[in-house]
matplotlib code that plots the C-alpha trace (Angstrom):
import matplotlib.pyplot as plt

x = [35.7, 38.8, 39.7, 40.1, 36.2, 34.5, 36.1, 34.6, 31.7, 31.4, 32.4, 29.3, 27.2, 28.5, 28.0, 24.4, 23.9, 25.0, 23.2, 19.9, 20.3, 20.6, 17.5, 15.4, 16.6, 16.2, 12.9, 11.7, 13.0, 10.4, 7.8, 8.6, 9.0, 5.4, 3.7, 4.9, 4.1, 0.5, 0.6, 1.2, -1.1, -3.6, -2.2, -2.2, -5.8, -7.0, -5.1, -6.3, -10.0, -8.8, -7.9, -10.8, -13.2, -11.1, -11.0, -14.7, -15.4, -13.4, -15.7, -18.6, -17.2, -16.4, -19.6, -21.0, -19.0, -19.9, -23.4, -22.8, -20.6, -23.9, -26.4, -24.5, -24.0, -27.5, -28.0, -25.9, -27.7, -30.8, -29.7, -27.9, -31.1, -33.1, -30.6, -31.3, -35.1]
y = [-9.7, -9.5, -7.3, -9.4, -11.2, -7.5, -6.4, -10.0, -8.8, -5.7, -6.7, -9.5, -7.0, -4.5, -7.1, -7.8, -4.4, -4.0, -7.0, -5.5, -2.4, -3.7, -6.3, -3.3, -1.4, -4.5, -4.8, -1.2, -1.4, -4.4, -3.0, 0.1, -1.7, -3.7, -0.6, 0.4, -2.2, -1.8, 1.3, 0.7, -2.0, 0.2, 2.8, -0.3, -1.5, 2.1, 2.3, -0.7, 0.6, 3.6, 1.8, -0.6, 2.9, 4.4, 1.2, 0.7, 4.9, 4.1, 1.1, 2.9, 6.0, 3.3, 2.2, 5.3, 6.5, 3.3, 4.4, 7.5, 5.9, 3.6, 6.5, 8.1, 5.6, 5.0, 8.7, 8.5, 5.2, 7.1, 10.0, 8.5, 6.5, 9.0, 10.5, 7.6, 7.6]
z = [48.0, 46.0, 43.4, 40.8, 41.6, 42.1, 38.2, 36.8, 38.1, 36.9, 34.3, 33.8, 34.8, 32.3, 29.5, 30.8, 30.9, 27.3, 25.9, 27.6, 25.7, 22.5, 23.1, 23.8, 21.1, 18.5, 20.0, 19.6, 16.0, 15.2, 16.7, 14.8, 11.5, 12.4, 13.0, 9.4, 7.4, 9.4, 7.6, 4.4, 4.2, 4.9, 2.0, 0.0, 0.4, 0.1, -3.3, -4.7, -3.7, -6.0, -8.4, -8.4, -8.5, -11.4, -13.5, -13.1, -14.0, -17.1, -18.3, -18.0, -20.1, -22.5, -22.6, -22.9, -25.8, -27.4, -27.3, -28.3, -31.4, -32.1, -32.0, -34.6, -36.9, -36.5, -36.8, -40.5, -41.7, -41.3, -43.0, -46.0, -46.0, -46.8, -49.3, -51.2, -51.5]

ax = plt.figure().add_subplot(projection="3d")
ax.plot(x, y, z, "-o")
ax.set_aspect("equal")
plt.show()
């Protein structure tokens, strides 16, 4: 084989080499970057379950103190009520 043949060779063979390497490293990278987002989709749903929990805790404190804000109203009607008689 002549010298000039074997060096285009090598030289294909260094490019195929080359262009395997950075296949496999672009394909680690997605699978990498997939794996990720896998991950925060999971952080995400279990923050918006949070989030779901806390805003549902704060409705019924609201409630609550609503009642609480009724009973005493009620609580002063009655008493000024009797003031009166």
């Amino acid at each position: 084989m002549k010298p000039k043949a074997l060096l285009t060779l090598i030289a294909l063979a260094g490019i195929l080499i080359g262009w395997g390497v950075t296949w496999a490293n672009q394909n680690a990278k997605i699978h990498a970057n997939a794996a990720g987002i896998d991950t925060l989709t999971d952080r995400v749903k279990t923050v918006t379950s949070q989030a779901t929990e806390s805003d549902k805790a704060i409705v019924r404190m609201e409630t609550k103190i609503e009642y609480i804000i009724k009973g005493v109203d009620e609580i002063k009607a009655e008493v000024k009520g009797r003031g009166q008689n």
